[in-house]
C-alpha positions in Angstrom: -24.4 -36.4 13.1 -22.5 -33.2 13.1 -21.2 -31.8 9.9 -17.5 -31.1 9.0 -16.6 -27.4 9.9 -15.2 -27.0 6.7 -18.7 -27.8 4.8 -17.2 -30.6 2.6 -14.5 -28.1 0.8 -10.7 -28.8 0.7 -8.9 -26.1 3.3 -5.5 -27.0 1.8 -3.4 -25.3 -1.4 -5.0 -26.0 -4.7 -3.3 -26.3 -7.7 -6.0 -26.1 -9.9 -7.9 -22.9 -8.4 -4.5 -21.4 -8.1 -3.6 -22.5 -11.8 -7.7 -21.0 -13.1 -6.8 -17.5 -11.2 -3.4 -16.5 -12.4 -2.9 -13.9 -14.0 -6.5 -11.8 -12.8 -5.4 -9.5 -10.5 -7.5 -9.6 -7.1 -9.8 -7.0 -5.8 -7.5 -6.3 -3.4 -4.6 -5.1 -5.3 -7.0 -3.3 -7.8 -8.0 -1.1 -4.9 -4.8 -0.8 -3.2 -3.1 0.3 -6.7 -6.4 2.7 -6.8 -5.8 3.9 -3.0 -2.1 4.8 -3.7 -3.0 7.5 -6.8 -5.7 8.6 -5.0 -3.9 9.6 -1.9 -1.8 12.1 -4.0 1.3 13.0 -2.4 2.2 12.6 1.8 5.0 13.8 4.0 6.1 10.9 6.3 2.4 9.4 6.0 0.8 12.1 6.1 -1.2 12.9 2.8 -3.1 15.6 1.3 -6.5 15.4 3.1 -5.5 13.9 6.2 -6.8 15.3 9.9 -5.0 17.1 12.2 -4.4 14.2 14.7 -3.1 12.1 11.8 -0.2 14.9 11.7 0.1 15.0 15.7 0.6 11.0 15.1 3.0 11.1 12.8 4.9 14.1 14.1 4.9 14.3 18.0 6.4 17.2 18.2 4.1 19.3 15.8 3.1 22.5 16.9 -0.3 23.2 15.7 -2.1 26.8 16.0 -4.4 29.2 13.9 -3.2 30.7 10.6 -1.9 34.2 11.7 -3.8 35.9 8.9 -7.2 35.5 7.1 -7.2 33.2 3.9 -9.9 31.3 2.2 -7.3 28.4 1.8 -6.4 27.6 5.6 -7.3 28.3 8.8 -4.9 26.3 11.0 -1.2 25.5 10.8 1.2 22.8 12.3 5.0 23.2 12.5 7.6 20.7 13.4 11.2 21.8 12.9 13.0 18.9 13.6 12.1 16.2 11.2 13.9 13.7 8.5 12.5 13.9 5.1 13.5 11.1 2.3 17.2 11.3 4.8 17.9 15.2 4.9 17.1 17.3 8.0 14.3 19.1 7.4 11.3 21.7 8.5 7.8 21.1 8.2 4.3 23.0 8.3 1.2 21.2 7.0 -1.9 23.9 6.4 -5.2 22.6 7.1 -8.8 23.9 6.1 -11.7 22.2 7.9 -9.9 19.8 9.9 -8.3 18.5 6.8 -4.6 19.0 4.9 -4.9 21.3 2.4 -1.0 21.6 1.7 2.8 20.8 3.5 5.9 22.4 2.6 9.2 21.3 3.3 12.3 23.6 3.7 15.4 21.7 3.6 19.5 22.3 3.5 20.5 22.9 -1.2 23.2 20.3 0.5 20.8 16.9 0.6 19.0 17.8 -3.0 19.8 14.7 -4.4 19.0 12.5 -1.6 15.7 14.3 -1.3 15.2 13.8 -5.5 15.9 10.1 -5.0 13.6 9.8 -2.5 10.6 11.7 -4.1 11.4 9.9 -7.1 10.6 6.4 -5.3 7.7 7.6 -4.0 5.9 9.7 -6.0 7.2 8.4 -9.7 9.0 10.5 -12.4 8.2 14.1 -12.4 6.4 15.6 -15.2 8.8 18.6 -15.8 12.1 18.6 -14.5 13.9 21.8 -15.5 16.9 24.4 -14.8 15.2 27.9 -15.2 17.1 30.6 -15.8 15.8 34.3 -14.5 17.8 37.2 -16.5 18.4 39.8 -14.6 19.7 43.3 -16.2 22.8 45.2 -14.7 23.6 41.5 -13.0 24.2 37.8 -12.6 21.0 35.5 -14.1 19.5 33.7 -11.6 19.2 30.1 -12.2 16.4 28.0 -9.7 16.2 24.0 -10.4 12.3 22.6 -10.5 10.5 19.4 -10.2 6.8 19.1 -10.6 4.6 16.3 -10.1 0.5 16.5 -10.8 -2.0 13.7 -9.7 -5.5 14.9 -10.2 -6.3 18.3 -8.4 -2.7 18.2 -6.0 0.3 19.5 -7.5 4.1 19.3 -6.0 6.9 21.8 -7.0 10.6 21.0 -5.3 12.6 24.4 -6.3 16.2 25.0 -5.2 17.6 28.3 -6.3 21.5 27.8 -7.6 23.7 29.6 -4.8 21.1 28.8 -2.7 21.2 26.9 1.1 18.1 26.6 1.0 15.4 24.4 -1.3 11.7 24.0 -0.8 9.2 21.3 -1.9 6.0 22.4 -1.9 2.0 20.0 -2.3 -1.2 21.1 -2.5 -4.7 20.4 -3.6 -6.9 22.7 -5.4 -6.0 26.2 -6.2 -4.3 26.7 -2.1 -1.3 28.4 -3.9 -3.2 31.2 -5.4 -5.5 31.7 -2.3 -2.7 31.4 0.7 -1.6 34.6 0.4 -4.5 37.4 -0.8 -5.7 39.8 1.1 -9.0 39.7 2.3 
């Protein structure tokens, strides 16, 4: 005598289990919640810490090479110039250290601010400073440069469009890349 497949237990919907389990939140969406604030912040998929061919995947058209210059932050580069970010055209270049993204920034038209604000605000949550700053300058006009700034953990994101400006720049990175980029070695 064979034995049912299902081992005696009831394959349909339950009422009762279902009605015993609601409200606890599964494993599963504790780790996805966890996996989301752990990934930090991403550029069209791509996060901070992902490999090279995870850029080349999400951007075809990347053009990856060797950091002109020596830094103890990055040693290779990829450029795209033709991308979309949260709806505005955009330019890209992801810096990687050890096979991994260390930092993007994005340089984008002062035009498509607010749909690029909307659009990190749905994805990455409220900022934790949003600001006009104003720079005075003696003998001349003061210089006024919105911010935005976002922290999770060791990454940090600035978005910085400087009033009078076509240009405005967000800017993610882990660890202390912004101090280390540039100094001479």
């Amino acid at each position: 005598m064979s034995r049912p497949r299902n081992q005696g237990q009831t394959t349909f919907f339950d009422p009762e289990r279902q009605a015993r389990s609601a409200g606890k939140p599964g494993l599963t969406l504790i780790l996805l919640a966890w996996a989301a604030g752990a990934a930090g912040f991403d550029a069209g998929g791509v996060s901070l810490g992902a490999a090279e061919a995870d850029i080349k995947r999400a951007y075809p058209s990347a053009h990856c090479k060797p950091l002109e210059w020596k830094s103890a932050a990055a040693d290779r580069r990829c450029d795209d110039a033709r991308i979309s970010f949260g709806g505005a055209k955009a330019r890209i270049t992801f810096y990687l250290k050890a096979g991994a993204v260390e930092a993007f920034t994005v340089r984008f038209d002062a035009r498509d601010l607010e749909l690029v604000k909307k659009h990190l605000r749905s994805g990455w949550g409220a900022p934790i400073g949003e600001a006009t700053e104003v720079i005075a300058r003696s003998g001349g006009e003061d210089r006024r440069i919105f911010k935005m700034r976002w922290e999770k953990g060791a990454a940090r994101a600035v978005l910085t469009a400087p009033e009078k400006s076509r240009r405005a720049t967000l800017e993610a990175w882990r660890g202390n890349f912004d101090a280390e980029i540039y100094r001479v070695r």
